[in-house]
matplotlib code that plots the C-alpha trace (Angstrom):
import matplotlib.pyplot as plt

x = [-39.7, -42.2, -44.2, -43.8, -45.6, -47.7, -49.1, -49.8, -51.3, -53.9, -53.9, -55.1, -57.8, -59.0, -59.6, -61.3, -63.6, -64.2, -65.3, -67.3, -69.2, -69.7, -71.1, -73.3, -74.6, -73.5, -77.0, -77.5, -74.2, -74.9, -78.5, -77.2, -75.2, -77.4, -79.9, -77.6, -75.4, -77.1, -73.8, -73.3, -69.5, -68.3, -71.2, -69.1, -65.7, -67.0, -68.5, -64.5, -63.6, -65.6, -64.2, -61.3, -61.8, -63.5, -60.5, -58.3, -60.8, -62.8, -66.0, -65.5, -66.9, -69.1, -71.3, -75.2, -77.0, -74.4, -77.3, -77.2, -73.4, -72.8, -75.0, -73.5, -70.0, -71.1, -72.5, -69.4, -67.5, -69.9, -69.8, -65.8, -66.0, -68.1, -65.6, -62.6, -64.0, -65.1, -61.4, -60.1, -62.5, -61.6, -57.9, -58.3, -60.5, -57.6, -54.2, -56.5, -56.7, -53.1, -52.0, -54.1, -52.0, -53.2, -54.0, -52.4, -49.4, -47.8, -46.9, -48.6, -45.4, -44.6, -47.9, -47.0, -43.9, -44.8, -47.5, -45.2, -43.2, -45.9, -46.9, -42.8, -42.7, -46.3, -44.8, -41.3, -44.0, -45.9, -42.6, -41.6, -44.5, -47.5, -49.8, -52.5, -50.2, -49.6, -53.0, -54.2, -51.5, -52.3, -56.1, -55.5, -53.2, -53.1, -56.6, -57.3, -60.2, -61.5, -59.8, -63.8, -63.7, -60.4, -61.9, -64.8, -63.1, -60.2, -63.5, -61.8, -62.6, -61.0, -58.1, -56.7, -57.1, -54.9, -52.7, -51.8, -50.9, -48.6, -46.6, -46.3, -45.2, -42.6, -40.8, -41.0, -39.2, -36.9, -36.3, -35.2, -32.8, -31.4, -30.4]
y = [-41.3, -40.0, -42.3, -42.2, -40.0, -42.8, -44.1, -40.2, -39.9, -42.6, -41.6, -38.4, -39.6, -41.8, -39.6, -36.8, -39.8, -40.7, -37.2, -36.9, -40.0, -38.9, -35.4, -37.0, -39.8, -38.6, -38.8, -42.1, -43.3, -41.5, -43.2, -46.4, -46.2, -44.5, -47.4, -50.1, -47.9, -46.3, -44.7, -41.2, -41.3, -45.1, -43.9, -40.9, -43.2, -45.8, -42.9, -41.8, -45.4, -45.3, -42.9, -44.2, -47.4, -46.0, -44.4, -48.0, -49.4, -47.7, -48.8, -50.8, -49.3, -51.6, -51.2, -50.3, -49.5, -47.4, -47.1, -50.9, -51.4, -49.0, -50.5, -53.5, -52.6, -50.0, -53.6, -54.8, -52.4, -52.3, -55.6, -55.3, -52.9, -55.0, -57.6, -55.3, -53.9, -57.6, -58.8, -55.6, -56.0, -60.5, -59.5, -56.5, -59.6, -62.1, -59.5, -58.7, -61.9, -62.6, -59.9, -60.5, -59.2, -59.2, -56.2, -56.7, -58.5, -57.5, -58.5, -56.7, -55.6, -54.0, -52.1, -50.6, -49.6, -48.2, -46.3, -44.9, -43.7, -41.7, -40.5, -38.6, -37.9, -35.7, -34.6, -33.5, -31.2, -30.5, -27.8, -27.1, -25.6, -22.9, -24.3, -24.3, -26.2, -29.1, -28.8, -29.4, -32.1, -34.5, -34.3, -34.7, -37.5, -38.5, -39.2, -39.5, -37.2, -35.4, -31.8, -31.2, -32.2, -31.0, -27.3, -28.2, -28.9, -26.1, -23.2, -22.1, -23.1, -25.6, -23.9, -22.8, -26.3, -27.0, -23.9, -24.8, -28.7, -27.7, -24.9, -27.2, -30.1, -27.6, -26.7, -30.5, -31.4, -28.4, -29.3, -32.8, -31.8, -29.6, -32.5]
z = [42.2, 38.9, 37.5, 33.9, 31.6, 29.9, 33.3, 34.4, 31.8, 31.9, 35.7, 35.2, 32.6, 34.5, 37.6, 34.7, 33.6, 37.2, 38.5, 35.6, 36.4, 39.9, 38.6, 36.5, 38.8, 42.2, 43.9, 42.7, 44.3, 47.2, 47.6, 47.0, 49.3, 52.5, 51.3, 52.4, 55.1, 58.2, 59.1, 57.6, 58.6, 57.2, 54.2, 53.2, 53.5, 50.9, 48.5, 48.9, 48.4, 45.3, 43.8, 44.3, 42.6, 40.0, 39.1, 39.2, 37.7, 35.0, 34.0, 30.5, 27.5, 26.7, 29.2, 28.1, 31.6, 33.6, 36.9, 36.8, 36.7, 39.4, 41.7, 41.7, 41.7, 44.4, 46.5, 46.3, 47.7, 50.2, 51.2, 51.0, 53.0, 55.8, 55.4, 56.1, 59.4, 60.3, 60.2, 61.5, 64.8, 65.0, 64.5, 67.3, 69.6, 68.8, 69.9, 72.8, 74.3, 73.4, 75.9, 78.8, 82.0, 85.6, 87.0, 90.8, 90.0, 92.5, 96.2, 99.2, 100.2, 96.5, 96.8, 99.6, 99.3, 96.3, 98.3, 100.4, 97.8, 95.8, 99.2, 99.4, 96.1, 96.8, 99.7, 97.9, 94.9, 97.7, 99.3, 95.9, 93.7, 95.0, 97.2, 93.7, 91.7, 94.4, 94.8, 90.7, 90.8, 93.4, 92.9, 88.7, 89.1, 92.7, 93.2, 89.9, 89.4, 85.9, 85.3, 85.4, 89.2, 89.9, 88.8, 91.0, 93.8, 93.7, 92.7, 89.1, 85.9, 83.9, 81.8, 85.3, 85.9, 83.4, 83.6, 86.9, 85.9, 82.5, 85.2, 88.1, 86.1, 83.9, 87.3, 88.4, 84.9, 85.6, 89.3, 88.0, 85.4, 87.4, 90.1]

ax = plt.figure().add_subplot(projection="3d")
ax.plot(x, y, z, "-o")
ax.set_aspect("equal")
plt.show()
């Protein structure tokens, strides 16, 4: 859907009037901004931000000390900005104690059957792919270990590692389809 031409219009002045603020004063935003945020990364996104509402929201002609105004509309955002993050991380603390699950919920008996069943499923790869795929397998995902470790432990680096996984786990796929 275009927007119409009257609101592209005052769109694309308002971006023009914007990037020629930040030419002009661009190392004072910037300054204000490290001043009050250590953090280079969430420092660049609210110089971004900035911009961006600079563009919605123009600063009103009548304004006699530009430095002065942008300060304070660049505190603002900041502290919007604060607030933002600080729901984000109580709403991310609130779903997370919604879903607490139990990590052993299930019965002895369940565990081990199930143990028994990764042990024949290894077994089953185990006469089906080369002796280093089986191997990269079980140790990656089986025992769990780093592809790091699993490099270690096998003596190659760690795109064989790899290598070895994405082939043994392609035939798998294909052995499977195939049945």
């Amino acid at each position: 859907m275009a927007l119409p031409s009257a609101n592209t219009n005052m769109y694309e002045n308002s971006v023009l009037m914007a990037s020629e603020l930040l030419t002009e004063h661009g190392n004072f935003i910037r300054a204000v901004i490290r001043s009050q945020v250590k953090n280079e990364d969430q420092a660049e996104d609210i110089f971004q931000d900035f911009f961006l509402s600079l563009v919605y929201k123009p600063i009103p002609k009548g304004v006699k000390n530009i430095k002065s105004y942008l300060y304070r509309a660049i505190t603002n955002d900041i502290v919007d900005a604060v607030r933002q993050v600080e729901r984000y991380r109580v709403r991310i603390h609130k779903y997370s104690k919604q879903l607490t699950y139990s990590i052993n919920n299930t019965s002895p008996e369940n565990a081990l059957i199930k143990k028994e069943q990764l042990d024949k499923m290894f077994a089953l790869i185990k006469g089906r792919l080369p002796n280093s795929g089986y191997q990269a397998i079980f140790l990656r995902y089986r025992k769990h270990h780093s592809l790091k470790e699993v490099a270690e432990k096998m003596g190659v680096n760690d795109r064989s590692v790899s290598r070895y996984i994405c082939v043994g786990l392609r035939k798998i796929r294909q052995l499977l389809t195939a049945k």
